[in-house]
N, C-alpha and C positions, 0 to 999 in steps of 0.2 A: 660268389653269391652276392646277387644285392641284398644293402644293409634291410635285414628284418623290419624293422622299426622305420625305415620309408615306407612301408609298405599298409594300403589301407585296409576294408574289409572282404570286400573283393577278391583284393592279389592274395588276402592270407586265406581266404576259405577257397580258392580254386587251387591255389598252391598244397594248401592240405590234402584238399580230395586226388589231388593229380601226384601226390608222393613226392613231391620237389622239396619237404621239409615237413618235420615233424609241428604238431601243435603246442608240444615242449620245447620248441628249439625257438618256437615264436615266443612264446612266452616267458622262456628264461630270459631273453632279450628283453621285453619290456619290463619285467620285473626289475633289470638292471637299469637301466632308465629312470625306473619311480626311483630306486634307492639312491640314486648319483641326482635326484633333482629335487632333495629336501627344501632346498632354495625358493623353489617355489609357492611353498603349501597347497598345495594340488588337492593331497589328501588328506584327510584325517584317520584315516585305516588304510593300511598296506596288507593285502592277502595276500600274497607271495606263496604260501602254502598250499593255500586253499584253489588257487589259480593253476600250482602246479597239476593237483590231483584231476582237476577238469579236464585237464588241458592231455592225462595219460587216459583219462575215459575216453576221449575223443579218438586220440589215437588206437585204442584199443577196437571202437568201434568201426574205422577207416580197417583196421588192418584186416578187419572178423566181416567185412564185406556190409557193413551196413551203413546205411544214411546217416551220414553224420549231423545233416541239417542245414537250415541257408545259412543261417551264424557259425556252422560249423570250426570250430578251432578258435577262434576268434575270441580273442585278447578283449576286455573294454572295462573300462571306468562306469561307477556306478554313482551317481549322485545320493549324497546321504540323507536324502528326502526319501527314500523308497526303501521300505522295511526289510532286513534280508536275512534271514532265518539265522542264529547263532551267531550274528556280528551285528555289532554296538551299531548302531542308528540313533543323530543327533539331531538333525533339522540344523545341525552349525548351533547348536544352543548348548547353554550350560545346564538347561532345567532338564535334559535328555542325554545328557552324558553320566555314559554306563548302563543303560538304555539296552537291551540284548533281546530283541524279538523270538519269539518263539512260532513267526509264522511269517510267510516270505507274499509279498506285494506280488500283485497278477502280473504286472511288467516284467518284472525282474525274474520271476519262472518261467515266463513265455520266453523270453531268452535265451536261459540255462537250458531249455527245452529243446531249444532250436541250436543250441551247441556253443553257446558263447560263454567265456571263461571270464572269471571277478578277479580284476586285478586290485581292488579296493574302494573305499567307500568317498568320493569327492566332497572337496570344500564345498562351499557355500554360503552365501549372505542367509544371517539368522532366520528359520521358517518361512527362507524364500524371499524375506522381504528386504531388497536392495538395489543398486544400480549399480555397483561396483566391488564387490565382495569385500565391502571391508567391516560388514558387522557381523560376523564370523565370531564366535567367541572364540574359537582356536587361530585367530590371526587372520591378515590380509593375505588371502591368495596375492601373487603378482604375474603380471602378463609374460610371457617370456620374450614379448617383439619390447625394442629401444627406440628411442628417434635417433635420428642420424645425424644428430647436432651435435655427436661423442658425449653429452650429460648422460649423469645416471641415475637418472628419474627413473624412480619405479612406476609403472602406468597400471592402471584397474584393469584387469581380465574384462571387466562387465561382471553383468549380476543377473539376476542372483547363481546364473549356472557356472560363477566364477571360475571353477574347480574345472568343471568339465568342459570349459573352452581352453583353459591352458593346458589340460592333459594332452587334447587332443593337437594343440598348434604347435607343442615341445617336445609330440613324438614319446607319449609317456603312456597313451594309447592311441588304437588306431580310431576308435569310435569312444563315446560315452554318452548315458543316458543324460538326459536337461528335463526339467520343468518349466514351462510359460506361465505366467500369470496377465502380464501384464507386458512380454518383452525378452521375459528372463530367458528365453533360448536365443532369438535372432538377433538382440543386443551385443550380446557377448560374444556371438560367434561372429560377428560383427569388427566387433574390437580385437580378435586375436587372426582371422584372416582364416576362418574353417567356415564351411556350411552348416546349418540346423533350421530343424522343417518342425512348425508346432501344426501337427494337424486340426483336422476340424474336432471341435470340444463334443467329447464320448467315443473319438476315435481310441483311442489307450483307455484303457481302465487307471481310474484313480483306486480304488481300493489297496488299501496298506502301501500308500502314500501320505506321508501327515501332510497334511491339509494346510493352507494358507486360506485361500479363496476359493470357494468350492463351485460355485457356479463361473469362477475362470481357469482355474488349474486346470492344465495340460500338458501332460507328457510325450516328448518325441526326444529323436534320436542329435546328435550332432556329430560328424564325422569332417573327412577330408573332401570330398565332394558330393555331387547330385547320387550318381549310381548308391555308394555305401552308404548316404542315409536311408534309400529307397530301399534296401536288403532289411538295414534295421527297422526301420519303420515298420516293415512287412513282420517282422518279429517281434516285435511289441504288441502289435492292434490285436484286436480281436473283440467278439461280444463277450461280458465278465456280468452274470447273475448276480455276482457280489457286489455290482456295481449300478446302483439304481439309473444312472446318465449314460453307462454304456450304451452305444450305439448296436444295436440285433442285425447287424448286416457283413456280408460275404466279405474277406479282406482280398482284395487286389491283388495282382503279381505287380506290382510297381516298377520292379526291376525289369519285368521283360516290355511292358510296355514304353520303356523310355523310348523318349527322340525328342531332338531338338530342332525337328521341321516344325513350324510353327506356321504351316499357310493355311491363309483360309482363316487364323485367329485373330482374333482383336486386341489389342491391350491400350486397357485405360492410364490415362495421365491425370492422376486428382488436381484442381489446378487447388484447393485448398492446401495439399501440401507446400505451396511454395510460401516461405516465410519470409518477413524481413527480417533480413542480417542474414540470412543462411551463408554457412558456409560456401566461399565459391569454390571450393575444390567437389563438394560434396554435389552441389547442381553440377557442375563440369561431369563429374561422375553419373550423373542420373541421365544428362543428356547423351553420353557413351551407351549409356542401356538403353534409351530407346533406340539407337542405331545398331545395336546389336539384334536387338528383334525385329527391328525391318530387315535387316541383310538376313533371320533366320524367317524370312515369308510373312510375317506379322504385318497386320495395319494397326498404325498408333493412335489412336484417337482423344480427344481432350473427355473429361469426364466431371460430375461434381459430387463431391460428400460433404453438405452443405453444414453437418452440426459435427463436422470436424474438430472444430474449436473447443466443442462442451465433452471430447469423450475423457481429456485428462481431470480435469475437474469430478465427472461422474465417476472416474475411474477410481478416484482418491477419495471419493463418498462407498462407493459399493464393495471396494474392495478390504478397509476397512472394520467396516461392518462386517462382514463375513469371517474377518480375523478374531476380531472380538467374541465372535461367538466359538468358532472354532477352538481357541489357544484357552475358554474358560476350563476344558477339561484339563490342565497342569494342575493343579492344587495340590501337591506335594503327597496325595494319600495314595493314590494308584501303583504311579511308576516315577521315576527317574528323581528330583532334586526333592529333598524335603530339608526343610529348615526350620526347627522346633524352639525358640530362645525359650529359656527357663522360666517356666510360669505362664506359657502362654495358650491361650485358648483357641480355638477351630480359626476364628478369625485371623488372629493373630498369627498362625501359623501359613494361613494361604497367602496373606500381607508381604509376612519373612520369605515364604518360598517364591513369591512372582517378584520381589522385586531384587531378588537374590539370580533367578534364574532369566529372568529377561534383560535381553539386552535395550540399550536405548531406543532402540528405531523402532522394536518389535513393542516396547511400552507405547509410544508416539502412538502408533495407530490401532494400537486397542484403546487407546484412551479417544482416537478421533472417533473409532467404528463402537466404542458405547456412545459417545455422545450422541452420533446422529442416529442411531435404535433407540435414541430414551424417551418418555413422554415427553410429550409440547414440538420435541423436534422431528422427529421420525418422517410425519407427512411432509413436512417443510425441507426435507435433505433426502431422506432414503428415496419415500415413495417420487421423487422429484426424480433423480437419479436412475432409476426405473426406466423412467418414461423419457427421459434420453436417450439410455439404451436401446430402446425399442428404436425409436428416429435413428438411430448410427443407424441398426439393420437394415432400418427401412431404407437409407441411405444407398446403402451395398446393393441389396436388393435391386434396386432402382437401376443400379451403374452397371451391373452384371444383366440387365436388358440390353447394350450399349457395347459390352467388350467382353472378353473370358476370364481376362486378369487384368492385375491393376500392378502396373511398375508402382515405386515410391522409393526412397533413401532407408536404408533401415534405422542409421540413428542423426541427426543433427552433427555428430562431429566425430572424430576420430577418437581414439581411447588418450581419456587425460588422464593426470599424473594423480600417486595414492594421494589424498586428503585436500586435492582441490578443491572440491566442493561438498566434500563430507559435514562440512559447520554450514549448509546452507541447503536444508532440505528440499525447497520449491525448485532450487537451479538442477540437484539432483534426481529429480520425479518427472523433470522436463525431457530426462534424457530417452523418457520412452512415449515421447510425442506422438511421434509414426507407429510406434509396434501399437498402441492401445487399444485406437479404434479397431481393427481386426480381431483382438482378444475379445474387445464388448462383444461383437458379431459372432463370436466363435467358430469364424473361418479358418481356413489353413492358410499360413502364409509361411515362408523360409526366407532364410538372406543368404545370400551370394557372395565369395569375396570376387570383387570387381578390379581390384589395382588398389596401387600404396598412392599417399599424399606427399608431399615435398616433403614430408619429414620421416619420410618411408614407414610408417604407420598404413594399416590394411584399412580399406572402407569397403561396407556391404553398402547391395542390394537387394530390396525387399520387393516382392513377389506375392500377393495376393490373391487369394482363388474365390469361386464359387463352394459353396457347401458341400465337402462328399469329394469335391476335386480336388485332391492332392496329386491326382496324375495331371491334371495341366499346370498347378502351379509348379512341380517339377520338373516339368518339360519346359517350361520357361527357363526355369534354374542352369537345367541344363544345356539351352541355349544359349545361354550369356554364358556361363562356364566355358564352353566351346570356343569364345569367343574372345574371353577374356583370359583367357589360357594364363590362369594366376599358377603360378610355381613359387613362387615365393616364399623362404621359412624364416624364421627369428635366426640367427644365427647365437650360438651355445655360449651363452655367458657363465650360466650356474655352473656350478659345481660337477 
């Protein structure tokens, strides 16, 4: 029998339904996996338990002649962003540890719904805010790919879905949920050499999701290819009453519409993304992806997003601000970290508990996102920032007259080494250049692994759609997949 654990979502929900293995026999497998890859801090909770008992439901229902569902059997990692009924949910913080919900995120049941089993709760950079999962209060996730220069340099997964791009590239699941803000799914899946697709914003419900940035959070899937994000995806979305941004429309079959014929389509080339100093491995690479879409029937065509330049800048005003407002509800009275020193008053104790409970990065930008909310500043940075935003879309808007999709690099460079640039915040906020603009617009867009660098490190390709399009920005996906026919895995160091 092939090894379980190569196997993605796909092979293990058709294999379940067709009786070639139980959803216990999948699952006791990955369970051994997380527990043999402490090495990595993947997770912050292991359900091993809770995974098994899904896992003989399924089975029970496969055997009783019933639909077991598209996620059917299916093994996956859950990002510890998404609330999940009678297990500890941290946001990767200290001010939410021990944190135990008593009510489960519309994601995360839409799944269990759909037949997929919790192997446990993934790391993560603190309330999402990061580039490299290293402000984690429970420790540095690490990637499981090396360079090939024999050092042993530990490299950043990406961020903030740190957790859930190394579960998924070390074989520790076959899928797992991610959060976007800013990056945080195509970055990192980016850097560990898996696919992840942030749909367009109100496709997932955020509801019993803690919150980073609420007019950019988005939730999507990340797996081993186009097809198994397309299953999960289809499992996630949906319209959610509990969610004022969710989107009121029919969800797709994603999966049966694939293809990666592409005639007839256009695909834009921003020439604003080309930088000086770019990586030449990384252009060498972008220039292989437009060859890949003209050999799958595409015309490439040159395109412009002329306020390119202002969406990181906006990004670190807006995003900010929304933090700030969001992360005021800690104050140590509700739920999770209270910190009371002796004699101290209401004030004094919300003081002890935020600066007890937050971490550095996650203070940085609550203290950027009150500044630019406060009077004198607000019109001069937020309402500014705004009206940026608006010009990015109007940008896309414009370029999506012109072409269907929009190639680009998903990040600036290959995954670097833990604490490179951890002491120098602006080098690390740069590394989601490319993902931003499409987050401001609230498009769909996914990255691709494309091929390794001379240092056998994985590089994506980013993939941007029209609004509502996640079927052509997939279909691109999986035209370059087709093409770039990556097999590629980390080879097993840990433990």
């Amino acid at each position: 029998m092939t090894n379980l654990t190569d196997l993605g979502v796909a092979a293990i929900r058709d294999g379940v339904k067709a009786g070639d293995f139980t959803s216990r026999e999948v699952t006791e497998a990955f369970n051994a996996n997380v527990a043999a890859a402490t090495d990595l801090n993947a997770f912050i909770v292991e359900t091993p338990e809770i995974a098994l008992q899904a896992a003989d439901l399924v089975d029970a229902d496969r055997a009783a002649g019933k639909d077991i569902g598209i996620m059917g059997g299916v093994p996956i990692g859950m990002k510890d962003l998404f609330c999940t009924r009678g297990v500890q949910t941290t946001a990767g913080s200290h001010i939410l540890e021990g944190f135990t919900p008593e009510y489960e995120s519309t994601v995360s049941h839409n799944l269990w719904s759909a037949g997929a089993v919790m192997l446990g709760k993934l790391n993560l950079d603190q309330f999402a805010m990061g580039s490299s999962n290293e402000t984690s209060y429970f420790g540095n996730v690490i990637n499981p790919w090396k360079r090939n220069d024999g050092g042993n340099a530990a490299l950043a997964p990406g961020g903030s879905s740190g957790g859930s791009s190394t579960a998924v590239a070390a074989r520790l699941a076959p899928a797992a949920t991610g959060t976007d803000t800013g990056g945080s799914i195509r970055q990192p899946a980016a850097f560990t050499g898996i696919t992840g697709v942030k749909p367009t914003y109100g496709r997932c419900s955020r509801w019993g999701v803690v919150a980073f940035a609420s007019s950019l959070d988005q939730a999507g899937p990340m797996a081993r290819d186009t097809r198994d994000c397309a299953i999960m995806l289809e499992a996630m979305a949906g319209f959610d009453p509990k969610d004022s941004t969710s989107l009121d429309m029919a969800v797709p079959n994603w999966e049966a519409a694939l293809s990666g014929d592409l005639k007839g389509k256009k695909v834009g080339i921003p020439r604003e993304y080309r930088m000086d100093g770019m990586d030449a491995e990384i252009e060498a690479t972008w220039e292989q992806g437009k060859q890949w879409l003209r050999d799958a029937g595409a015309e490439v065509v040159d395109i412009s997003l002329p306020h390119t330049k202002y969406a990181l800048p906006a990004y670190y005003i807006i995003a900010p601000a929304e933090a700030s407002s969001n992360l005021a509800r800690y104050d140590g009275l509700r739920y999770g970290l209270r910190e009371l020193p002796e004699g101290a008053g209401l004030q004094d104790m919300y003081a002890a508990t935020r600066a007890e409970g937050f971490g550095p990065e996650v203070k940085r930008r609550v203290m950027i996102g009150t500044y630019v909310l406060s009077a004198g500043f607000y019109d001069a940075y937020y309402t500014q920032a705004q009206k940026v935003r608006t010009l990015i879309s109007r940008d896309f808007d414009n370029a999506f007259k012109e072409c269907d999709v929009i190639l680009a690099p998903t990040c600036p460079s290959a995954a670097f080494g833990l604490g490179d640039k951890s002491s120098d915040p602006l080098a690390m906020y740069l590394n989601d250049v490319f993902a931003v603009p499409a987050s401001m617009a609230g498009l769909p867009a996914m990255s691709v692994p494309a091929g390794l660098n001379s240092q056998g490190l994985p590089l994506g390709l980013q993939i941007i759609g029209k609004a509502f399009d996640e079927q052509g920005v997939m279909n691109a996906g999986l035209a370059i997949e087709e093409r770039a026919n990556f097999v590629a895995k980390p080879e097993r160091w840990w433990a």
